[in-house]
DRENFI-994498 format. One line per 8 residues: for each residue x, y negated, z negated of N, C-alpha, C, O. Coordinates in steps of 0.05 Angstrom, whole numbers, plus 32768, in hexadecimal, padded with zeros to 4 digits. Layout:
% residues N
X,Y,Z,X,Y,Z,X,Y,Z,X,Y,Z  ...;
END
This chain:
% residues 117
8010,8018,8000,8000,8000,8000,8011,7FE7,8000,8009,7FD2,800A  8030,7FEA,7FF2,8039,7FD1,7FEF,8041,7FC3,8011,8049,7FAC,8012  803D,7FD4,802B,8047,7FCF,803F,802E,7FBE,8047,8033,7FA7,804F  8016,7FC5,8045,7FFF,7FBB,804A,7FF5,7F9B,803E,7FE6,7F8B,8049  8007,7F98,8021,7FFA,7F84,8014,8005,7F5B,802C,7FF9,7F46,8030  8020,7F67,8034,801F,7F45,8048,8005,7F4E,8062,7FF5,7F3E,806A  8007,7F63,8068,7FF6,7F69,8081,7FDA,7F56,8077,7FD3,7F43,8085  7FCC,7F5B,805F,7FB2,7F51,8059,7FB3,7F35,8049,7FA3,7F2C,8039;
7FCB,7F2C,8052,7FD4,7F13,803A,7FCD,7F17,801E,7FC1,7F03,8016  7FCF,7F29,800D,7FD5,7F2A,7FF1,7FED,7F21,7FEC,8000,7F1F,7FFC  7FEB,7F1A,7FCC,7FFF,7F17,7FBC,8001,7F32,7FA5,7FEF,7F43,7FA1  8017,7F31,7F9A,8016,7F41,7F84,8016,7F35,7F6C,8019,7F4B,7F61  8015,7F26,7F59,8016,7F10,7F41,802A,7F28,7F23,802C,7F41,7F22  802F,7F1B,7F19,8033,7F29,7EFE,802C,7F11,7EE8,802E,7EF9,7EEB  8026,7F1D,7ED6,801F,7F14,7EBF,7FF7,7F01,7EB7,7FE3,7F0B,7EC1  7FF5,7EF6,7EAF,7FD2,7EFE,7EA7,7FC7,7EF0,7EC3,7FB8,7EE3,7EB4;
7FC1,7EE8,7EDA,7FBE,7EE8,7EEA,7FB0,7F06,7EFF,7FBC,7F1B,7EFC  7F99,7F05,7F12,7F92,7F1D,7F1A,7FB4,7F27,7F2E,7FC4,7F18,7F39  7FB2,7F45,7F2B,7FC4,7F50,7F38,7FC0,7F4F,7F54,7FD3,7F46,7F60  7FAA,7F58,7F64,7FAA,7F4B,7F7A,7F9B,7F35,7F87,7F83,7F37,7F88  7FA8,7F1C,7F92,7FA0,7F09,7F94,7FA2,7F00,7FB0,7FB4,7F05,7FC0  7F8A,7EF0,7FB5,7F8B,7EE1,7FD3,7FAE,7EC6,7FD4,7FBF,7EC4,7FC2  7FAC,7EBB,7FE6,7FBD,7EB0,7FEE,7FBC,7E8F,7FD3,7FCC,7E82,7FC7  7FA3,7E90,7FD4,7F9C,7E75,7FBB,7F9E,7E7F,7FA8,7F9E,7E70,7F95;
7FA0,7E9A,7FA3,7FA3,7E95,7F7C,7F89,7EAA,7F77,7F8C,7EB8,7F63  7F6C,7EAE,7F8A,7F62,7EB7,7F82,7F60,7ED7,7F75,7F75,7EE3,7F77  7F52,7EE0,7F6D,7F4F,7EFF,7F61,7F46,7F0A,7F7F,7F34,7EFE,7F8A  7F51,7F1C,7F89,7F46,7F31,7FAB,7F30,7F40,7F9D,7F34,7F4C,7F88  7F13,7F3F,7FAB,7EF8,7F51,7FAA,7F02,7F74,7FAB,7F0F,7F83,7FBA  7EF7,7F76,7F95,7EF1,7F8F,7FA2,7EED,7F9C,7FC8,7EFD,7FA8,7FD7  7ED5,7F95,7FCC,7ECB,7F9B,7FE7,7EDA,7F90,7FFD,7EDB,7F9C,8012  7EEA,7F75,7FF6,7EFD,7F6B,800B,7F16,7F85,800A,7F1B,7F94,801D;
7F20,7F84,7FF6,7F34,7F9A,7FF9,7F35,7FB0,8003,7F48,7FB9,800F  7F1A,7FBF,7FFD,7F1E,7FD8,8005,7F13,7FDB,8027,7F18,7FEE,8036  7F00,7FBF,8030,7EF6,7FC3,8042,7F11,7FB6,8055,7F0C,7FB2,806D  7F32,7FAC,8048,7F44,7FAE,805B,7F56,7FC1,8050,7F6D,7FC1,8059  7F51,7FCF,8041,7F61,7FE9,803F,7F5F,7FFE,805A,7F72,8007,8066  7F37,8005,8063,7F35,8015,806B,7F34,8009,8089,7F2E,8018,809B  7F39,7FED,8090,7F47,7FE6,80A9,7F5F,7FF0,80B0,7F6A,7FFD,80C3  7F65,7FE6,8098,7F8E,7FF2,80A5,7F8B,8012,80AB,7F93,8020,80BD;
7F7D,8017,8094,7F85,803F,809C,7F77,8047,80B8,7F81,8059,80C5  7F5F,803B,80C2,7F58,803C,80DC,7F6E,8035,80F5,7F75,8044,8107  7F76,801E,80F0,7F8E,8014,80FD,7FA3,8030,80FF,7FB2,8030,8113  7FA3,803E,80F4,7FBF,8055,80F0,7FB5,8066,80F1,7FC5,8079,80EF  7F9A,806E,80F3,7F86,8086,8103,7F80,8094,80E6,7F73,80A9,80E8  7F84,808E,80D1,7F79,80A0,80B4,7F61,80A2,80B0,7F56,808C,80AE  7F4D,80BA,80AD,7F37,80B5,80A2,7F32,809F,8089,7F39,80A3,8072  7F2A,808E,808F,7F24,8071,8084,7F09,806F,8074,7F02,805C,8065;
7EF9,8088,807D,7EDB,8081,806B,7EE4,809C,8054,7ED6,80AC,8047  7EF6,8099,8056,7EF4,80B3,8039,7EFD,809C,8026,7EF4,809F,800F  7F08,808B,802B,7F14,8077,8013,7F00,8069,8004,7EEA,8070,800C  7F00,8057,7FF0,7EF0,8050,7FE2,7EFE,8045,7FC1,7F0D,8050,7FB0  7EF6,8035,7FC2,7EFB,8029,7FA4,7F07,8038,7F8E,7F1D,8035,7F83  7EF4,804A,7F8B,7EFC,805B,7F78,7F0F,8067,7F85,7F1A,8071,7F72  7F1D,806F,7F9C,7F36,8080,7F97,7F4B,8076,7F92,7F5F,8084,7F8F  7F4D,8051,7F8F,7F70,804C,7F80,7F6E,8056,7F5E,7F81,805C,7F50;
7F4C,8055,7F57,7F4A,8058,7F37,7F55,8071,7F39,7F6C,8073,7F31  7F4C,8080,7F40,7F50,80AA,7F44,7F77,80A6,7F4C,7F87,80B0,7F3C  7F80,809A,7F64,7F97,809A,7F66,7FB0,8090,7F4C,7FC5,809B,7F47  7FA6,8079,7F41,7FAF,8072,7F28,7FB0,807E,7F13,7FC4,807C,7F05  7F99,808E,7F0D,7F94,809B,7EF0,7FA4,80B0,7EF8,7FB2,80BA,7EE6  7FA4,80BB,7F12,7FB3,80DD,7F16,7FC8,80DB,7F1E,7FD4,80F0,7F23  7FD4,80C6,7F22,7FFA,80BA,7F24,7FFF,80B6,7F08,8011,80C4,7EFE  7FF3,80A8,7EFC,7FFC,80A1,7EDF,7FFB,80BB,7EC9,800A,80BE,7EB6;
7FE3,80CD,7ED2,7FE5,80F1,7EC6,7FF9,80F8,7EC5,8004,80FB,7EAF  8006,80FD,7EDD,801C,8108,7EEA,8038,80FE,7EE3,804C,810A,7EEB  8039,80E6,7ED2,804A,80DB,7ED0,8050,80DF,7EB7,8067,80DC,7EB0  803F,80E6,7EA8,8041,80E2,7E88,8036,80D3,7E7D,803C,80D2,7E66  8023,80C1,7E84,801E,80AC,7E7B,800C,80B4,7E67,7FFC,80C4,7E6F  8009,80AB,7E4A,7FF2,80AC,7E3B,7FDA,80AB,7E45,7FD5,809A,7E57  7FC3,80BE,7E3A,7FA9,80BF,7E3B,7F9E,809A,7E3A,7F93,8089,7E48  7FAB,809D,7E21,7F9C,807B,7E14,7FA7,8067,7E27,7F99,8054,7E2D;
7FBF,806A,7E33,7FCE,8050,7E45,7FB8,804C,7E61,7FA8,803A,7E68  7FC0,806E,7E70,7FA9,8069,7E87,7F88,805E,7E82,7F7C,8052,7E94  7F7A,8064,7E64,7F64,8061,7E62,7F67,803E,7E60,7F59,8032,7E70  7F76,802D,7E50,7F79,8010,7E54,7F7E,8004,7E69,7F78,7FED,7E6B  7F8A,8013,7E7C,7F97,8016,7E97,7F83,8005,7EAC,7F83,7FF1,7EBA  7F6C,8022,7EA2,7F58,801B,7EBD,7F41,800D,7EB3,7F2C,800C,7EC0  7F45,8002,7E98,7F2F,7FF1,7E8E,7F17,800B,7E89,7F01,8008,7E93  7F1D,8024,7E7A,7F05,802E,7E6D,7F06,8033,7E55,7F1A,8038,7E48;
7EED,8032,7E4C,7EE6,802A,7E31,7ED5,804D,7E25,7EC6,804F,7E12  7EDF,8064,7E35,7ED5,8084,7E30,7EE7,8090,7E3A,7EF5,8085,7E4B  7EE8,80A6,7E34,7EEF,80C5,7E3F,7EEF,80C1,7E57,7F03,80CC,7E61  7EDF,80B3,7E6B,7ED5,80AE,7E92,7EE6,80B4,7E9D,7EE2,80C3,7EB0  7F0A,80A7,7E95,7F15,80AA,7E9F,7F2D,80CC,7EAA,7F3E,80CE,7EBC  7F27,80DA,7E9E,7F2F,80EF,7E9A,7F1B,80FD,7EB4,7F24,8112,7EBC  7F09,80F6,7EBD,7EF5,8104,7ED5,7F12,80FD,7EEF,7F20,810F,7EFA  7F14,80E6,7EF3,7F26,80CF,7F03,7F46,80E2,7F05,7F57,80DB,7F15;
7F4A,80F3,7EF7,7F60,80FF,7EF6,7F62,8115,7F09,7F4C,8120,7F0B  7F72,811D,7F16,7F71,812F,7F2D,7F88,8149,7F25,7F9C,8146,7F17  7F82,8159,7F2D,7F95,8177,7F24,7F9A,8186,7F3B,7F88,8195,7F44  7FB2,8182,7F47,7FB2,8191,7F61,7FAE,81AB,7F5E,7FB3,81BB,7F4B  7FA0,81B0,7F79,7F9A,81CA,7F80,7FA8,81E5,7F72,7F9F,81F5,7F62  7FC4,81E4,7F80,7FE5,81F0,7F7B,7FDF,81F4,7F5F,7FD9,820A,7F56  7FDF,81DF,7F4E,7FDB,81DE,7F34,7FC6,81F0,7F24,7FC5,81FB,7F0E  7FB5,81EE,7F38,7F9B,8205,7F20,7F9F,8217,7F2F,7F92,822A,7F26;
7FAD,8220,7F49,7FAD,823A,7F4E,7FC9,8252,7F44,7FCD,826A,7F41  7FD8,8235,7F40,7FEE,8250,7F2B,7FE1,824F,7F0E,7FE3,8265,7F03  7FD0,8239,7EFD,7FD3,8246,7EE9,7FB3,825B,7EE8,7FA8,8260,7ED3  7FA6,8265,7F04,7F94,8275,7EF9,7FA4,828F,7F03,7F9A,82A5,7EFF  7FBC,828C,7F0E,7FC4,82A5,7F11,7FD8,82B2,7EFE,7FDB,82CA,7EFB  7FE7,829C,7EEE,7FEC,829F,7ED7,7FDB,82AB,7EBE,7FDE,82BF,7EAF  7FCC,829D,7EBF,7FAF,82B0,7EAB,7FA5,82C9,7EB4,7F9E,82D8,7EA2  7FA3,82D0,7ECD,7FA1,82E2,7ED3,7FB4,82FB,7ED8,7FAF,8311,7EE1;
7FD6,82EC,7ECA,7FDE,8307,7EC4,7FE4,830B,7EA7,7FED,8321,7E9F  7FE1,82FA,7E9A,7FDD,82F5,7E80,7FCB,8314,7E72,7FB5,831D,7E7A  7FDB,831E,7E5B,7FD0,8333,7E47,7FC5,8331,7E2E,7FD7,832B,7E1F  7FAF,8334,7E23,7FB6,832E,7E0A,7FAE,8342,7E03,7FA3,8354,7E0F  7FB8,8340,7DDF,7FBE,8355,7DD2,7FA1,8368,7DCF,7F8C,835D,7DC8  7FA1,837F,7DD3,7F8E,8393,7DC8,7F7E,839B,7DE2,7F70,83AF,7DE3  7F82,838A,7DFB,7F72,838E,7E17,7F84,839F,7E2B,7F9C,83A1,7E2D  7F6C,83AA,7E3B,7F7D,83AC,7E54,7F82,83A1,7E74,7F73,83A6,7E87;
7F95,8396,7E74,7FAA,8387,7E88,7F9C,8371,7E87,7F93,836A,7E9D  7F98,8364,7E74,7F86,834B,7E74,7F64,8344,7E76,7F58,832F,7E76  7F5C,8359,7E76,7F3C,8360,7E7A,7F39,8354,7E67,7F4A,834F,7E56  7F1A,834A,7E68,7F0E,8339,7E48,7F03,8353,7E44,7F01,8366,7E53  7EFA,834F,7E23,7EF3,8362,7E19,7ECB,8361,7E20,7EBD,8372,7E17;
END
């Protein structure tokens, strides 16, 4: 995205100021953004209607997972005030398919080859 942000004239700001900002200072819309997010990805032939608002929240919360980041950091992160955010978290595929195959060779004591009782 950071290649994209002169393409749509953003700024990036730091400190209490919005993070992304028009050329004056202002706070960028929601709907402006994403409706030139999913220009550019058309421009470069990407399916562009799968995108949507919610996937920088989902991309954020499941970069910052992945990173280590505290439960509580990501939840201040994305401005939620519940548990919500933990839906927004993503678990690759790869990921739940070794550990159901791991459980599935998994023994425990008194069974056989792992059968539930």
């Amino acid at each position: 995205m950071t290649c994209a942000l002169p393409f749509c004239g953003l700024g990036v700001s730091r400190g209490p100021s919005p993070f992304f900002q028009n050329q004056d200072g202002r706070a960028v819309m929601k709907a402006w953004f994403v409706e030139q997010f999913r220009l550019i990805l058309a421009d470069i032939g990407a399916p562009h209607h799968q995108y949507a608002g919610h996937s920088f929240r989902i991309g954020a919360a499941t970069t910052a997972a992945w990173a280590g980041v505290e439960d509580s950091t990501i939840q201040a992160l994305g401005r939620w005030h519940s548990a919500a955010f933990l839906q927004y978290i993503r678990t690759p595929k790869e990921d739940l398919a070794r550990v159901s195959a791991t459980l599935a060779k998994h023994k425990r004591p008194g069974t056989n080859a792992g059968k539930l009782r």
